[in-house]
C-alpha positions in Angstrom: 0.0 0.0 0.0 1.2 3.4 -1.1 1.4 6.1 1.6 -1.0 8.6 1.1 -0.3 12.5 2.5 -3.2 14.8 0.9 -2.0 17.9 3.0 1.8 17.7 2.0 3.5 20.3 0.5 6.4 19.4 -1.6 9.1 21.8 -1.0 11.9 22.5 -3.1 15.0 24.4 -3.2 16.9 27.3 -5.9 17.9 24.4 -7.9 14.4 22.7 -8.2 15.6 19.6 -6.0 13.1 18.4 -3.5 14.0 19.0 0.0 14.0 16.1 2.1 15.3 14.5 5.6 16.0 11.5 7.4 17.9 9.7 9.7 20.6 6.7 10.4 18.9 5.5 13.7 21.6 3.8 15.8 21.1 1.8 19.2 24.9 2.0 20.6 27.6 4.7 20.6 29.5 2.8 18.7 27.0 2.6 15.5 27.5 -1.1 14.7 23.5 -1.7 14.0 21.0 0.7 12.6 17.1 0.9 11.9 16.1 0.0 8.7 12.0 0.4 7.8 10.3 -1.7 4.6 9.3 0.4 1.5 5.3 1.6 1.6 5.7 1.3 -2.4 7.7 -2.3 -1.9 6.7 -3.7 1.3 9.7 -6.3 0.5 12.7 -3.6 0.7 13.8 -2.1 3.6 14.9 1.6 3.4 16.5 4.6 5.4 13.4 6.4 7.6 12.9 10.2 5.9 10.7 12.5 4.0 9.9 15.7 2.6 10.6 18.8 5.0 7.3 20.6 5.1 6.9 24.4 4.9 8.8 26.3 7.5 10.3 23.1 9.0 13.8 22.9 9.7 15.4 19.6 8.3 16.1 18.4 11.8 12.4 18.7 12.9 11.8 16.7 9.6 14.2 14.0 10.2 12.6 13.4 13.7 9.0 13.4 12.5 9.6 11.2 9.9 10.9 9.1 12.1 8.4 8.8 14.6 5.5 7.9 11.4 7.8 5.7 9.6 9.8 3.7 12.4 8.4 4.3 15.6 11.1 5.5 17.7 12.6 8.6 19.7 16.0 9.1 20.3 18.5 12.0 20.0 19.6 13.4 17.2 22.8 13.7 17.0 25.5 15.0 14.3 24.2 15.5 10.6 26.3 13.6 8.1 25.6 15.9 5.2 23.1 16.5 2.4 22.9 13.9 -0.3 21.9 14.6 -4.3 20.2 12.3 -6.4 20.2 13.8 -9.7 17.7 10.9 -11.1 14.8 11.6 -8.5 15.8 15.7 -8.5 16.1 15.8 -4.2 18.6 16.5 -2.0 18.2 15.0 1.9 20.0 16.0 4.6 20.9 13.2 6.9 21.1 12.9 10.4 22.5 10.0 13.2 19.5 9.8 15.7 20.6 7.2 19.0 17.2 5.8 19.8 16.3 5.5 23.1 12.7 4.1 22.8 10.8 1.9 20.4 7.0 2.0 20.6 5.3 -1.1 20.2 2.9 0.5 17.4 3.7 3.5 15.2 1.7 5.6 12.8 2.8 3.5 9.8 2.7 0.3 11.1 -1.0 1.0 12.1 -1.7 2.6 8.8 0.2 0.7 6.1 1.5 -2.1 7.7 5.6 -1.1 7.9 7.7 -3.0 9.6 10.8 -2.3 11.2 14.1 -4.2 11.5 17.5 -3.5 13.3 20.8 -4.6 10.8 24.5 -4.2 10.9 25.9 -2.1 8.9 27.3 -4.4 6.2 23.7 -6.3 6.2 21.8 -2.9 5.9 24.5 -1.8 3.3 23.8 -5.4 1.1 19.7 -4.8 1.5 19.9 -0.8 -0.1 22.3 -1.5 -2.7 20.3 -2.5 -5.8 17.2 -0.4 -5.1 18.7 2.4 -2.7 22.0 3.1 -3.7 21.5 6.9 -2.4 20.3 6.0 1.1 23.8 2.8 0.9 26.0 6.1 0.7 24.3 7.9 4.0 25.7 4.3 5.5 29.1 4.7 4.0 29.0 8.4 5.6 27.6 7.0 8.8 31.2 4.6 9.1 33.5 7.5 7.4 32.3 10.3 9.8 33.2 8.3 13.1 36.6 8.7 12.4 36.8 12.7 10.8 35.7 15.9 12.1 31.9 17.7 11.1 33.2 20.1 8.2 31.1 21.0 5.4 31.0 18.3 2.5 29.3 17.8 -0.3 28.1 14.1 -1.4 26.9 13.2 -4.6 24.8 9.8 -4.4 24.9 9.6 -7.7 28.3 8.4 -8.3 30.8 7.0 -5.6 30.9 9.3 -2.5 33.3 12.2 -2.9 33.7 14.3 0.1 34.7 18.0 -0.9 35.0 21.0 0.5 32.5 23.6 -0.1 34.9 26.0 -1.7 36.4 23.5 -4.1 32.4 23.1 -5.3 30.4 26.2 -5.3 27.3 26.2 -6.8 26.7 22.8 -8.5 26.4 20.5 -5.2 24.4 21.2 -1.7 26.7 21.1 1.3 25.9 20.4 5.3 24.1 23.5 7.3 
């Protein structure tokens, strides 16, 4: 069953990418397992919990809601491992790490459209988004890369391989963190 939202508002940016949000749910500080939710479109595949930003929401109020619908859990959010282009679905989602610190036994979705939820390792949860979510694989390869280097702004392209620049070396053609 697809997801309906009547009242949404699709918003976009100065580049006519659709703003979106989500977040790498983790259950340990040291980020071996994340929260993976199935696919309202593909009930099958499990994908990264997010969505669009809604009119005057900030991306990190997004990232939590979406959350809360989609996977049923509150946490922290913690550090924001940049904003991710796809070029082939025109949006860009900044992605946060969120350390969950309660699962509720039944969630909007999972009264709604059946989602399930599921924790994984990181290698399993890389493996499950690789064919179909090769964007969201890349917020998973940023997850394991950011533990070990500082919160600068970079720029990833989900398109190709992850390339983390510096801002100034890419001005205008890619989004970078806030």
């Amino acid at each position: 069953m697809v997801k309906e939202k009547p009242n949404s508002t699709r918003i976009y940016d100065k580049d006519g990418f659709r703003r979106r949000a989500a977040c790498i749910c983790v259950r340990a500080e040291n980020e071996a397992e994340v929260l993976l939710v199935t696919s309202s479109r593909r009930p099958e595949l499990w994908i990264v919990p997010g969505g669009g930003v809604e009119p005057e929401e900030e991306p990190s109020v997004t990232a939590v809601r979406e959350v809360l619908e989609e996977a049923g859990v509150v946490g922290s959010l913690g550090r924001c491992l940049g904003v991710f282009e796809n070029n082939d679905h025109m949006h860009r989602t900044e992605v946060f790490v969120m350390n969950v610190t309660k699962e509720l036994e039944e969630w909007e979705d999972s009264r709604s459209i059946g989602r399930k939820r599921q924790w994984f390792t990181i290698d399993d949860a890389l493996s499950r988004l690789a064919l179909h979510k090769p964007t969201q694989q890349h917020y998973l390869m940023q997850l394991q890369h950011s533990k070990t280097r500082d919160n600068t702004n970079r720029v990833v392209n989900a398109t190709h391989p992850p390339k983390l620049t510096n801002v100034a070396s890419s001005p205008a053609a890619s989004p970078t963190t806030a």
